[in-house]
PAZAPA-4460 file (N, C-alpha, C; in steps of 0.05 Angstrom, whole numbers, plus 32768, in hexadecimal, padded with zeros to 4 digits):
% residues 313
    n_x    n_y    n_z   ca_x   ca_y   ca_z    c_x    c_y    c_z   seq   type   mol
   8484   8BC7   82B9   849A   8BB6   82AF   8499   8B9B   82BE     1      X     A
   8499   8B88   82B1   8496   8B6C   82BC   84B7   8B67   82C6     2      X     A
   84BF   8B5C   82E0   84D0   8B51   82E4   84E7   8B3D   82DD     3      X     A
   84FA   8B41   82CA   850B   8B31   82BA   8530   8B2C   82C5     4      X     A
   852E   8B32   82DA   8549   8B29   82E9   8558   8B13   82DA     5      X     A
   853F   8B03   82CD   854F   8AE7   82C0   8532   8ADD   82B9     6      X     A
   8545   8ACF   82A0   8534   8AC7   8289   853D   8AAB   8285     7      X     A
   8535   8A96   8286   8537   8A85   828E   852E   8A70   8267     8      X     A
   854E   8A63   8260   8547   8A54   8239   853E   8A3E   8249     9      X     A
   8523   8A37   823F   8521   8A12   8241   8517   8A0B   8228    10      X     A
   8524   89F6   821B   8521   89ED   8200   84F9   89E4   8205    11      X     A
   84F1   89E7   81F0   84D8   89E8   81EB   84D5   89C2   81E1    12      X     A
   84E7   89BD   81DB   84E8   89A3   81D3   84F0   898C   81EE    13      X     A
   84EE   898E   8205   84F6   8981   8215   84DD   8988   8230    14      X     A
   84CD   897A   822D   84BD   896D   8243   84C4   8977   825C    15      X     A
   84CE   8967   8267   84E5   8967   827F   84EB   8980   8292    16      X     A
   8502   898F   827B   8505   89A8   827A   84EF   89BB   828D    17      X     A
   84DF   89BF   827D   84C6   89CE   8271   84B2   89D0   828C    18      X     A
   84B7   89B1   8295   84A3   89AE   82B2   84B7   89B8   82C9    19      X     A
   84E0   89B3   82CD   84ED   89B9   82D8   84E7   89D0   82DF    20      X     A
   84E0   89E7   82C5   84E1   8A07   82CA   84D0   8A14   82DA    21      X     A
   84BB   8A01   82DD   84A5   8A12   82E7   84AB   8A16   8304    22      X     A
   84B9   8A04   8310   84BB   8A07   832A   84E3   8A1C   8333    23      X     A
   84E6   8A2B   831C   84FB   8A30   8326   84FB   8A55   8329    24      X     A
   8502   8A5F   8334   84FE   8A79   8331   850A   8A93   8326    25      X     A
   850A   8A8A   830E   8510   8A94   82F8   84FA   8AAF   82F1    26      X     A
   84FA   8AC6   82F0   84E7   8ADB   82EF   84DC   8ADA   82D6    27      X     A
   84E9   8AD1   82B9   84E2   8AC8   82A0   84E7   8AAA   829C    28      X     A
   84D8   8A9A   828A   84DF   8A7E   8281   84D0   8A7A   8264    29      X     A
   84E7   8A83   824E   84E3   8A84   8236   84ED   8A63   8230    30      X     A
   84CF   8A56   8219   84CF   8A43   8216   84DD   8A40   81F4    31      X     A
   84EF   8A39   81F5   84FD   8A3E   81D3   84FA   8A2E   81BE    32      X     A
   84F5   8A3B   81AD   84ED   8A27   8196   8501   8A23   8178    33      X     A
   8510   8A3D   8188   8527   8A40   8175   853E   8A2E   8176    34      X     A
   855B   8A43   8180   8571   8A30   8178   8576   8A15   8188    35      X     A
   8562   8A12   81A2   8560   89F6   81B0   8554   89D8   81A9    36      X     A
   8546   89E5   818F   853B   89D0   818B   8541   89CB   816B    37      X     A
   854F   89AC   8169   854E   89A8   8148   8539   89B1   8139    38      X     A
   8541   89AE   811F   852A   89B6   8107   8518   899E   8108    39      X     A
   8524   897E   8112   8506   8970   8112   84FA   896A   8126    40      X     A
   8503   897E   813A   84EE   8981   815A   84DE   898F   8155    41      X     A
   84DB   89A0   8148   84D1   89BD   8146   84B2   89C1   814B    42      X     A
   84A7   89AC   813A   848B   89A7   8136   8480   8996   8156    43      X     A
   848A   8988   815F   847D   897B   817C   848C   8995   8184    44      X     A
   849C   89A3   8188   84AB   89BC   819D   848E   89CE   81A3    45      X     A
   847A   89DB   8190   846E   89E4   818B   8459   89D8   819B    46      X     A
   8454   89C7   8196   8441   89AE   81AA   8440   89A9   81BE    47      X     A
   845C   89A9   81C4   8462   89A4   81E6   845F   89BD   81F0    48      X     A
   8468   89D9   81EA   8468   89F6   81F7   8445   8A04   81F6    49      X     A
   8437   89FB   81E2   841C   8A00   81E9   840E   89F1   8205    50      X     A
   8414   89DD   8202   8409   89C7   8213   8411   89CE   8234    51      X     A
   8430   89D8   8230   8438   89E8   824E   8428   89F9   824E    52      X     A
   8430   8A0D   8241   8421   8A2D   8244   8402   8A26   825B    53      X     A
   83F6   8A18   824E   83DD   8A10   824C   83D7   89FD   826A    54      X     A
   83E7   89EB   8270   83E6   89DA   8282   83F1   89E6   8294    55      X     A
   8409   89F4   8293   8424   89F7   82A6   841A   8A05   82C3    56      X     A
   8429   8A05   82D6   8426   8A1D   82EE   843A   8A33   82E8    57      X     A
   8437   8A40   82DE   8451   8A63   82D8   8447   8A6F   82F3    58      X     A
   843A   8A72   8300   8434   8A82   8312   844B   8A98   831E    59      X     A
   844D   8AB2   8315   8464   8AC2   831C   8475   8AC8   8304    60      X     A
   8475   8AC0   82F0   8489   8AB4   82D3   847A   8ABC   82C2    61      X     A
   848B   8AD2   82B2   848D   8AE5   829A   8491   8AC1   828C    62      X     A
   8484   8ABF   8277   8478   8AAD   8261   8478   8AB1   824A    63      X     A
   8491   8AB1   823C   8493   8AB5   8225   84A7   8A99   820C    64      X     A
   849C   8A9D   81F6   84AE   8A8D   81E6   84BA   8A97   81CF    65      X     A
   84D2   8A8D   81C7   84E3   8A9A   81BD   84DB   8A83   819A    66      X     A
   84D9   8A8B   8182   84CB   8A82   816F   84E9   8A86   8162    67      X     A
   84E6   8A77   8149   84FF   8A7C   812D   84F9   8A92   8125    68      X     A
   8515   8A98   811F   8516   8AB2   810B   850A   8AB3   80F0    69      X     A
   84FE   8ACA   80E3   84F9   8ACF   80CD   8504   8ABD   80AF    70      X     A
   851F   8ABC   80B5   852A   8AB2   80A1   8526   8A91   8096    71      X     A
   8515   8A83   80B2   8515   8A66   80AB   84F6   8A6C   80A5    72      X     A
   84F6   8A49   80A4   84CF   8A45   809C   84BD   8A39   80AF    73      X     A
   84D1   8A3D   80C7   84BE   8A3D   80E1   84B0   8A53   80EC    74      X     A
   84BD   8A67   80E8   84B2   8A82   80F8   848B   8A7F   80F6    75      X     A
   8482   8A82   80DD   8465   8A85   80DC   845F   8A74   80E9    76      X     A
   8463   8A55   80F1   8450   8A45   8102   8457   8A3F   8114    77      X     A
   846D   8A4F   811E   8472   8A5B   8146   845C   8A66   8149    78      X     A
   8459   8A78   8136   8447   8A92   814C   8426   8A84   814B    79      X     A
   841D   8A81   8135   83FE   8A6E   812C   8402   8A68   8141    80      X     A
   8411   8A4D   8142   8404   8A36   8155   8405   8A41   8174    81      X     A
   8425   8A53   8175   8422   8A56   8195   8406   8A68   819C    82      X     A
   840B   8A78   818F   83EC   8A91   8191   83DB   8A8C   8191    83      X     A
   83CF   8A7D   817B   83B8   8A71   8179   83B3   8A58   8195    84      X     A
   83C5   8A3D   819D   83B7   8A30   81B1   83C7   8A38   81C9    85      X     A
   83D4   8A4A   81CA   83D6   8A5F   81E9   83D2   8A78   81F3    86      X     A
   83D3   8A7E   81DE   83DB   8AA3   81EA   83CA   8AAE   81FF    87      X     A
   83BB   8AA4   8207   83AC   8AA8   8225   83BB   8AA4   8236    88      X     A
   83D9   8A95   8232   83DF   8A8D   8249   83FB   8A9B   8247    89      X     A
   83FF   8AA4   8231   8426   8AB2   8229   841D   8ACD   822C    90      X     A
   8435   8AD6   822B   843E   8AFB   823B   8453   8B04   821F    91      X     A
   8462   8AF3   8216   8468   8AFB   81FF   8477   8AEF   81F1    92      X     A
   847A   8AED   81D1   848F   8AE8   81BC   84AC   8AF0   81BB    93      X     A
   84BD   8ADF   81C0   84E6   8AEE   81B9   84DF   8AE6   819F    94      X     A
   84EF   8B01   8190   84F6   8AFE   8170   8510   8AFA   8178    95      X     A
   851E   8AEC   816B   8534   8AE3   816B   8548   8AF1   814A    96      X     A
   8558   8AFB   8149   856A   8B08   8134   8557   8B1D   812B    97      X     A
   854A   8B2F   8138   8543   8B48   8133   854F   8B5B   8124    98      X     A
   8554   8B5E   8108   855C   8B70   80F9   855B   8B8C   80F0    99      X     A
   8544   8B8A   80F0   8536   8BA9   80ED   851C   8BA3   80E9   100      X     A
   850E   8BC0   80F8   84F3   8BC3   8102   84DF   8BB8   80F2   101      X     A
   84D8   8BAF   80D6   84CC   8B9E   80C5   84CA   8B80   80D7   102      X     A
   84DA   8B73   80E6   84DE   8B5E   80EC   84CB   8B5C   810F   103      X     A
   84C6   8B74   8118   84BE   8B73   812E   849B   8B74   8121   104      X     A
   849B   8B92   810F   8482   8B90   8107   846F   8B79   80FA   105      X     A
   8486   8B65   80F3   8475   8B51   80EC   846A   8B3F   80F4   106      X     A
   8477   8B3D   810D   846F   8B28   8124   8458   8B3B   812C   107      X     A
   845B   8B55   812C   843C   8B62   8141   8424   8B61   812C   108      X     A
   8427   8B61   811B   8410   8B5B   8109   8406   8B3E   8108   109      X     A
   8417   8B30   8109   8410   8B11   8103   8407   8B10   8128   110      X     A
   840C   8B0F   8138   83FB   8B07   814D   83EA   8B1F   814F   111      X     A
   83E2   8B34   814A   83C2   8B47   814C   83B2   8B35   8139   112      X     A
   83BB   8B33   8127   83A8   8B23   8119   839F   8AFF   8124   113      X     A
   83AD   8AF5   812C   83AB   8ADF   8135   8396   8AEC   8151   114      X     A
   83A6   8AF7   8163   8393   8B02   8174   8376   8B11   8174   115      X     A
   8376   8B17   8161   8353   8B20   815B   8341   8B06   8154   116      X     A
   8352   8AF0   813F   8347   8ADB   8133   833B   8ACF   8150   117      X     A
   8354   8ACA   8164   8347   8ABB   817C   833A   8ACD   8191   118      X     A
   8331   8AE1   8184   8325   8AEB   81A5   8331   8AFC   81B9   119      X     A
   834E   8AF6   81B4   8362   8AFB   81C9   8369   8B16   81CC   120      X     A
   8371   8B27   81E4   836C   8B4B   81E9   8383   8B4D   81D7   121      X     A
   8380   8B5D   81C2   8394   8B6A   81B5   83AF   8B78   81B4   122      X     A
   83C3   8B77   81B8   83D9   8B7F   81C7   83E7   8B77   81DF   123      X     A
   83D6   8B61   81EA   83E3   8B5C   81FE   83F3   8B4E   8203   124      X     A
   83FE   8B3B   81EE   8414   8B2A   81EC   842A   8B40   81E2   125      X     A
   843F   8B3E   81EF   8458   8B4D   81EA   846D   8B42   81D8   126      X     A
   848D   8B4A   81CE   8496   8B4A   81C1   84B4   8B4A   81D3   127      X     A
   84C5   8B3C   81C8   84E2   8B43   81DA   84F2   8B3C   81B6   128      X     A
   8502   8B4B   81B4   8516   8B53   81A1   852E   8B48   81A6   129      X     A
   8538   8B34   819B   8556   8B2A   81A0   8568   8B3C   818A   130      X     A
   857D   8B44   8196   8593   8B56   8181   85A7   8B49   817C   131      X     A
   85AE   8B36   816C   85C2   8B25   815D   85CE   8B24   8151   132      X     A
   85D6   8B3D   8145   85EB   8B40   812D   85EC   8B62   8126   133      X     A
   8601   8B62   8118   860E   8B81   810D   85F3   8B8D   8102   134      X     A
   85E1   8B89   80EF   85CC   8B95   80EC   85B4   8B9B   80F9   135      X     A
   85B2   8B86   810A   859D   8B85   8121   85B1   8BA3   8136   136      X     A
   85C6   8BA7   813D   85CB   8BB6   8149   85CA   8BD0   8144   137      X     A
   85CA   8BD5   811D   85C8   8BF2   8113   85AD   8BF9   810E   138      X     A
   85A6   8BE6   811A   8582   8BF0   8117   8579   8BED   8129   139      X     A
   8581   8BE8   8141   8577   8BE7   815D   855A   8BFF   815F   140      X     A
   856F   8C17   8162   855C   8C28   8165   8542   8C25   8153   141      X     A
   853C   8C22   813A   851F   8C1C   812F   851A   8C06   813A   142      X     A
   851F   8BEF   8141   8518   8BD4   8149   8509   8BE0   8169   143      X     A
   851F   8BF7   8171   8513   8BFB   8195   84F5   8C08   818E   144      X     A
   84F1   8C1F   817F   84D4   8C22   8172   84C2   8C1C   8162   145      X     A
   84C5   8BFB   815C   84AB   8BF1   814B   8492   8BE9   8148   146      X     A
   8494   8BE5   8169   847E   8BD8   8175   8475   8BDE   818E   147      X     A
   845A   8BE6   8196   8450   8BE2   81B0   844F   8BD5   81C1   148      X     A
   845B   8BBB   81AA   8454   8B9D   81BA   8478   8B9C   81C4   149      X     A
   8486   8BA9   81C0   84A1   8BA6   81C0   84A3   8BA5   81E3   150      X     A
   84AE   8B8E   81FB   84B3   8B96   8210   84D5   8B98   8216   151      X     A
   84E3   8B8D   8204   8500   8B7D   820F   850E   8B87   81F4   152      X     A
   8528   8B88   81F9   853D   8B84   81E6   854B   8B76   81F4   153      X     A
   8559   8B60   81E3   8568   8B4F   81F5   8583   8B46   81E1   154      X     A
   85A1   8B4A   81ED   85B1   8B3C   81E4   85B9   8B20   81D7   155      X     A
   85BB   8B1C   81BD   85C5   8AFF   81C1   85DC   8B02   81B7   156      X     A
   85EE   8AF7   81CF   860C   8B02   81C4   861D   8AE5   81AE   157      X     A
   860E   8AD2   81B5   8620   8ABC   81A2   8627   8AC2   8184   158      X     A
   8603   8AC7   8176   8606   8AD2   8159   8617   8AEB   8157   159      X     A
   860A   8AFC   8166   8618   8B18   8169   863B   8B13   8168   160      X     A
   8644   8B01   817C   8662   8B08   8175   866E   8AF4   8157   161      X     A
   8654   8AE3   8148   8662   8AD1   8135   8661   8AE8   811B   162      X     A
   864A   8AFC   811F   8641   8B0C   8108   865A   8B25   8106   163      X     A
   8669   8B27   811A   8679   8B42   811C   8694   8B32   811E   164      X     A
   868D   8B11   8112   86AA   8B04   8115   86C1   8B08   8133   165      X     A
   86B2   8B16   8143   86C9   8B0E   8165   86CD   8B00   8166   166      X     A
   86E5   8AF3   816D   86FF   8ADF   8179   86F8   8ACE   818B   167      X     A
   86E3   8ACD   8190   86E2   8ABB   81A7   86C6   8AA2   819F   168      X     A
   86CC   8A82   81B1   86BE   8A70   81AA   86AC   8A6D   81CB   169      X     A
   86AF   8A80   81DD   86A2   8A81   81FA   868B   8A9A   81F7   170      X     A
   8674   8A89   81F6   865D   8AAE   81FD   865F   8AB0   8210   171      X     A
   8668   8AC6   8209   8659   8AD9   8226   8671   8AE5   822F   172      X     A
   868E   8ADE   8227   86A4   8AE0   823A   86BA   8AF2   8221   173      X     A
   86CA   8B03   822A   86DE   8B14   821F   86F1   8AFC   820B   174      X     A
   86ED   8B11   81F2   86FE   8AFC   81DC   871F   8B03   81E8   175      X     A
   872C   8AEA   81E0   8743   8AE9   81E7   8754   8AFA   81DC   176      X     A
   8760   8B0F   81EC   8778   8B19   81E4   8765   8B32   81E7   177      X     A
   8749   8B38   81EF   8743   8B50   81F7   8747   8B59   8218   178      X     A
   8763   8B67   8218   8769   8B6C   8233   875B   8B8B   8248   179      X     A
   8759   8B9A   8232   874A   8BB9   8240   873A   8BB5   823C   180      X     A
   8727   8BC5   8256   870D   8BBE   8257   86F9   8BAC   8249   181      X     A
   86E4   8BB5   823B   86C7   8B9F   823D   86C7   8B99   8220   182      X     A
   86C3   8B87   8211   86C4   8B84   81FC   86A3   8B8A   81ED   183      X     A
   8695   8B87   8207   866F   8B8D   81FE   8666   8BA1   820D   184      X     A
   8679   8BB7   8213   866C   8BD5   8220   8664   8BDD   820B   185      X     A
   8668   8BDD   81F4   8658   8BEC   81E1   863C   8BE0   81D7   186      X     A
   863E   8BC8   81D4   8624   8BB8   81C7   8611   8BBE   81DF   187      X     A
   8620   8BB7   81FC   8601   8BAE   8212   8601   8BD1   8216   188      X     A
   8615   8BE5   8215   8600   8C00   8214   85F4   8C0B   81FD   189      X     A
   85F0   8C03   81E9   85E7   8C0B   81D4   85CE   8BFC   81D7   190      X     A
   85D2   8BE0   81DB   85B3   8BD9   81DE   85A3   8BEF   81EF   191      X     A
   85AF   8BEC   820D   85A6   8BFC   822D   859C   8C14   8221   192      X     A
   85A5   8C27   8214   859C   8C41   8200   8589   8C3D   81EF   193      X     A
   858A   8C1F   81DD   8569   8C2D   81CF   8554   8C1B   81DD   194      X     A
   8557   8C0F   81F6   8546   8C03   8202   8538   8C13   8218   195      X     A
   8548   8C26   8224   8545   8C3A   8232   852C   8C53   8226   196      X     A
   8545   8C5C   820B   8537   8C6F   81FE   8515   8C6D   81F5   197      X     A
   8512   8C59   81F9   84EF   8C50   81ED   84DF   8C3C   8204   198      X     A
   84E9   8C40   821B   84DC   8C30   8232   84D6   8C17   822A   199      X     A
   84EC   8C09   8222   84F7   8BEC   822D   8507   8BDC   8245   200      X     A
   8502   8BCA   8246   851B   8BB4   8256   8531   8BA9   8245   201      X     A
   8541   8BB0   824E   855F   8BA9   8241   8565   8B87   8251   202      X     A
   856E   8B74   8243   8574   8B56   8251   858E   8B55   823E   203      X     A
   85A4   8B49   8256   85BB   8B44   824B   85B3   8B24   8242   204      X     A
   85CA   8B12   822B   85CC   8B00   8224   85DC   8AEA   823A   205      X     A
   85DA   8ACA   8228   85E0   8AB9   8240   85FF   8AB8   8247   206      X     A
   85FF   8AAE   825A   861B   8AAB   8259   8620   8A7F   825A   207      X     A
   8639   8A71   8240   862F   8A5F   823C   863B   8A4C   8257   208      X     A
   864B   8A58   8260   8660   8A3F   8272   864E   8A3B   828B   209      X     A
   8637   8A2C   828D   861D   8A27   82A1   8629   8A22   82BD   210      X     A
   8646   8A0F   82BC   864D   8A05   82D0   865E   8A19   82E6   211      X     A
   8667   8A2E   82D7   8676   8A44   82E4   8667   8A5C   82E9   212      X     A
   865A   8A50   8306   8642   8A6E   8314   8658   8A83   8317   213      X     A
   866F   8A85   8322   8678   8A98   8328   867B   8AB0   8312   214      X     A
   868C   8AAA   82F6   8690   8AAE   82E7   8671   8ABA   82D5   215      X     A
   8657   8AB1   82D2   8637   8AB5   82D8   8634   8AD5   82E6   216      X     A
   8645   8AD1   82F1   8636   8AE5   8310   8652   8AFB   830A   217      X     A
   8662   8AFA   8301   867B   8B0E   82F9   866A   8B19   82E4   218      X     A
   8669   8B10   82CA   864F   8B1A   82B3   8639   8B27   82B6   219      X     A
   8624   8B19   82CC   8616   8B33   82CD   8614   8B3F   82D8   220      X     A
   862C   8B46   82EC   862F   8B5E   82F5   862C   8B79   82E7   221      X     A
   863D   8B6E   82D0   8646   8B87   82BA   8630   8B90   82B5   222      X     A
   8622   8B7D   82AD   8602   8B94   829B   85EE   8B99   82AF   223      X     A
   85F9   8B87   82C9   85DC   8B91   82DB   85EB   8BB8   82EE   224      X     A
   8604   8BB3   82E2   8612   8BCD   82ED   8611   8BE1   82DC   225      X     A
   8605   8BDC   82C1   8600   8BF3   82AF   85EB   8BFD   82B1   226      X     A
   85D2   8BEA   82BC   85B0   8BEE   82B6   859F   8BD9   82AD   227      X     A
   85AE   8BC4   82A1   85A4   8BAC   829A   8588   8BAC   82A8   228      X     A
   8573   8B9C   82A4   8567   8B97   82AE   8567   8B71   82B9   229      X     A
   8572   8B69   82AF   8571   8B46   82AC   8582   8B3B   8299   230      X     A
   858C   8B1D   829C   8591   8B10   828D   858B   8AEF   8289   231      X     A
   8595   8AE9   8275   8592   8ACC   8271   8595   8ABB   827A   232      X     A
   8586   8AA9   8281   859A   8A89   8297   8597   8A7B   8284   233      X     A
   85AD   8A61   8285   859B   8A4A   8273   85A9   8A33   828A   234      X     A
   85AA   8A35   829B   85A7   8A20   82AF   8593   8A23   82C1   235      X     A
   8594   8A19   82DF   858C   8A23   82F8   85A0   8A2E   8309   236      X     A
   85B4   8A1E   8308   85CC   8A28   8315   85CC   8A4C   8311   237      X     A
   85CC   8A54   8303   85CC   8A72   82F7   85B9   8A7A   8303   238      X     A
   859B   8A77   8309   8580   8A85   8315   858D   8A95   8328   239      X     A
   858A   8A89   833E   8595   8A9D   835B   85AA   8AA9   835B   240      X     A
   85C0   8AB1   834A   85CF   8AB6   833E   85C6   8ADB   8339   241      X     A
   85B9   8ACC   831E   85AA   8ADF   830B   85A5   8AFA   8320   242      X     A
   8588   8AE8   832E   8573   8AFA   8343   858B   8B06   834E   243      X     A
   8597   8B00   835A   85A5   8B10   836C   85B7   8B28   8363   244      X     A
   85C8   8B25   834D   85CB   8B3B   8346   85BA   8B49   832F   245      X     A
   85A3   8B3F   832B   8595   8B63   831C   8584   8B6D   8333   246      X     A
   8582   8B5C   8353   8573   8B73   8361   8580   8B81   8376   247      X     A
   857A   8B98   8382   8590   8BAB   8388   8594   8B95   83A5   248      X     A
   85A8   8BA4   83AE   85B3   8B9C   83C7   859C   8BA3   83E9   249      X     A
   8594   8B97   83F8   8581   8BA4   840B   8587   8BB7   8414   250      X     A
   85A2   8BCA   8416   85AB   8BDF   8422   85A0   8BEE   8415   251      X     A
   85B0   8BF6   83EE   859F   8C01   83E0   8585   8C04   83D8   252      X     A
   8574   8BF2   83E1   8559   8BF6   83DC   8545   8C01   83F2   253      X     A
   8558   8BF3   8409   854B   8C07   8422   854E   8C2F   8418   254      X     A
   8560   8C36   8417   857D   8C51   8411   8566   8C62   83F1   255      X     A
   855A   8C44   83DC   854E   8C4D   83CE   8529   8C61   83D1   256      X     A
   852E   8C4A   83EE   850F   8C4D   83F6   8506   8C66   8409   257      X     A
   8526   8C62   8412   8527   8C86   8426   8522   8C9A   840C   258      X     A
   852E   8C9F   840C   8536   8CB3   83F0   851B   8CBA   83E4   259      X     A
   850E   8CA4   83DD   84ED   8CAB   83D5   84E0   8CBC   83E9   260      X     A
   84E2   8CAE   83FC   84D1   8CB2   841A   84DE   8CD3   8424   261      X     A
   84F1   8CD9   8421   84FD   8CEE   842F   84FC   8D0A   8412   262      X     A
   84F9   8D03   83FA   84F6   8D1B   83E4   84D8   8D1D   83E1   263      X     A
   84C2   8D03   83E6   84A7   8D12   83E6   84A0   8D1C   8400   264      X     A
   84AD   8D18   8419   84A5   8D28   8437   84AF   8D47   8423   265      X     A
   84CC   8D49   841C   84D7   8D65   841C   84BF   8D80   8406   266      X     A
   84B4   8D6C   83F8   84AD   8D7B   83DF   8492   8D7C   83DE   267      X     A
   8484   8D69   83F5   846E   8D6A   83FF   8467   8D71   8417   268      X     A
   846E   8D74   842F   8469   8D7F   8446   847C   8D95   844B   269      X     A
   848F   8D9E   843B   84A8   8DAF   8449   84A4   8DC8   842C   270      X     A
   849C   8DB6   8419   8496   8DCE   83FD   84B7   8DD6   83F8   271      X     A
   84C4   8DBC   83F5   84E1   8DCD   83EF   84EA   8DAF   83DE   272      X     A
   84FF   8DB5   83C3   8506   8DAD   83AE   851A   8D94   83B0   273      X     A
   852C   8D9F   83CD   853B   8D93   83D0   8544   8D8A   83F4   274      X     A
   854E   8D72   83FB   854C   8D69   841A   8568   8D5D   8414   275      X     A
   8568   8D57   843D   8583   8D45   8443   8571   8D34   8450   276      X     A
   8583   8D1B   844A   8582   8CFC   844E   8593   8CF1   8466   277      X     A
   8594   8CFD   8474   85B5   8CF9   848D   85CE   8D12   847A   278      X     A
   85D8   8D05   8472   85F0   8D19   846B   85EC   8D24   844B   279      X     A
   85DC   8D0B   843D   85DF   8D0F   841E   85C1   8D22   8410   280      X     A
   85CD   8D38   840C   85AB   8D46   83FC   85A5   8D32   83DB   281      X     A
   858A   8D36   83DF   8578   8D2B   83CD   8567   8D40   83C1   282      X     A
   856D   8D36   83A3   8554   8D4D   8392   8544   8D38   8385   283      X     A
   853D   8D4A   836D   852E   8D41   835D   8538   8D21   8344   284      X     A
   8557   8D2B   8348   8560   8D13   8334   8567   8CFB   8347   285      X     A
   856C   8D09   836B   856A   8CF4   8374   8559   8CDE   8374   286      X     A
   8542   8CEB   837A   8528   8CDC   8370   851C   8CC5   835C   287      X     A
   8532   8CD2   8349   8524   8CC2   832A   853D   8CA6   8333   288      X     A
   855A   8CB3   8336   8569   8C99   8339   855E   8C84   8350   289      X     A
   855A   8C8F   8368   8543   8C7C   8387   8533   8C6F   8377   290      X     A
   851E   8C7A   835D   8505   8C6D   834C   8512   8C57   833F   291      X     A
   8522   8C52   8337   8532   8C37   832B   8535   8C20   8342   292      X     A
   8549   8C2A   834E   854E   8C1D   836B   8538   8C0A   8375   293      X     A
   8528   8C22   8385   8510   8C0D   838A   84FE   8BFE   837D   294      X     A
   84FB   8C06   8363   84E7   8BF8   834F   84EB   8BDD   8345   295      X     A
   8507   8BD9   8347   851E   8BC7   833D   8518   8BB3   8360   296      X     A
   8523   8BBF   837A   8511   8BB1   838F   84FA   8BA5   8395   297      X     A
   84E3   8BBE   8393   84C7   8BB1   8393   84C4   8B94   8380   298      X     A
   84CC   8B9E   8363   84CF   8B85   834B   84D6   8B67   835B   299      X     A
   84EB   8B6F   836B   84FD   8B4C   8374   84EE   8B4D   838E   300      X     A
   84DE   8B56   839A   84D4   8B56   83B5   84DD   8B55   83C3   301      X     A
   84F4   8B67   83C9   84F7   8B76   83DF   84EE   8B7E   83EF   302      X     A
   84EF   8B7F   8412   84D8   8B8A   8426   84ED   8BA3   8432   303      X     A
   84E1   8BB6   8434   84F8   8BCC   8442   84F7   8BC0   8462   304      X     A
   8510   8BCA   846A   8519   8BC6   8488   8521   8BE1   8497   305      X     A
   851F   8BF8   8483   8521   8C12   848D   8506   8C24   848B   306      X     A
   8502   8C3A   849F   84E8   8C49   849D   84F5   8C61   8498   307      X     A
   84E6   8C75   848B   84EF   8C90   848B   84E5   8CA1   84A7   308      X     A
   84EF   8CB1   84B8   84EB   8CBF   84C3   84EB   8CDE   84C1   309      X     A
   84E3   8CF2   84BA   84DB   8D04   84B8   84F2   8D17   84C8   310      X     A
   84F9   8D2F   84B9   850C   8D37   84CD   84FF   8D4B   84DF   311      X     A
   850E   8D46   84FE   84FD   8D57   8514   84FB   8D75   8509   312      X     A
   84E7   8D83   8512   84E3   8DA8   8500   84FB   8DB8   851A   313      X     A
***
């Protein structure tokens, strides 16, 4: 699983931008060709994001661009042109308003084919799924199994709350007059479920108010406290932000790293199912929850500061 703490919009149509990102440490930096850029940028947008791809330093940076949806008459010559004069250098395609699984399959056919035309290893450009509306949501689950190439499902909550008509003119933030609990525990776990269910990464959507980190950092708490794996920045201000809360805390990842260290001593030198950790026993499910923990660590590079010691016989 490639590292996506934060995914980082830079309009594909802005120069500037584009060279800004490379130096920021953003774990993703999707170059957009969609709703950032007018309809008569579109064609240099395309021009300018090959020419990065191609020129740029990503070094460390998931590399992907986010193309028009199906419904306009850009979509076919996003993918051509990006595929054809980069894809040696991209990790993968965002479909953007992902409807149902027809819409994923057609992007995987149109770049295998583009990819055989150029040469290019077959499959290895990936796929991230934006979920944007009431139908994109009842078909999640086929959308989560369409593709091989499928790595991401990702929230976009702007369309999403215009298509289900919610109350509110702020993404990302509780429509007004919703006082109990979460107004998107159901959408971001329903995504988390068929993203889970078919070994994906689940990415929450942006949040728009760039200038209010705090308020940033209240948001993704929520989905990085469900399982989230990442979410969206569309500033810088938001980066270190981001990072910090989708990777665990150093206590927890030390605590994750025992836990590994102390259930393969028990089950390998002791031949027994289950051990104590200081006060807390650990089994087998301990295990699998520690396997998140630290994987989610190692991912943000984490160094442990604790050793396991073995308990005296």
């Amino acid at each position: 699983m490639r590292s996506r703490r934060t995914t980082l919009a830079v309009p594909g149509s802005n120069p500037r931008f584009i060279e800004k990102a490379q130096g920021l440490p953003a774990d993703e930096i999707f170059l957009d060709l969609e709703d950032a850029v007018a309809p008569s940028a579109k064609a240099d947008a395309r021009k300018n994001v090959v020419a990065a791809l191609n020129e740029g330093d990503w070094t460390g940076k998931v590399r992907v661009v986010r193309i028009n949806d199906l419904d306009t008459p850009h979509a076919y010559r996003d993918v051509i042109e990006v595929v054809e004069g980069a894809g040696a250098d991209l990790d993968c395609l965002m479909l953007p308003k992902a409807q149902d699984a027809t819409h994923v399959q057609w992007l995987d056919r149109l770049v295998t084919q583009i990819e055989r035309a150029m040469g290019l290893p077959v499959g290895r450009i990936g796929i991230e799924a934006q979920i944007e509306d009431a139908r994109g949501m009842t078909n999640i689950d086929a959308i989560a199994a369409s593709s091989p190439r499928l790595e991401t499902l990702v929230f976009g909550p702007g369309d999403f709350m215009a298509s289900i008509n919610m109350r509110t003119l702020v993404v990302g933030e509780q429509p007004p007059g919703y006082t109990e609990g979460d107004a998107y525990h159901y959408i971001l776990m329903r995504i988390l479920l068929a993203a889970r269910a078919h070994g994906l990464q689940a990415i929450d959507g942006p949040y728009f108010n760039v200038r209010d980190v705090d308020a940033f950092r209240r948001v993704a708490q929520r989905s990085a406290a469900l399982g989230f794996d990442g979410k969206w920045v569309l500033h810088p201000s938001q980066v270190d932000a981001g990072n910090e809360v989708f990777s665990p805390a150093q206590d927890d990842y030390d605590h994750a790293e025992l836990i590994l260290d102390a259930y393969e001593y028990a089950t390998s030198v002791e031949g027994r199912g289950a051990a104590m950790l200081g006060d807390e026993m650990i089994d087998e499910a301990s295990r699998k929850m520690a396997l998140v923990i630290a994987a989610k660590g190692r991912a943000a590079g984490l160094a442990r500061t604790k050793s396991f010691e073995p308990p005296e016989a």
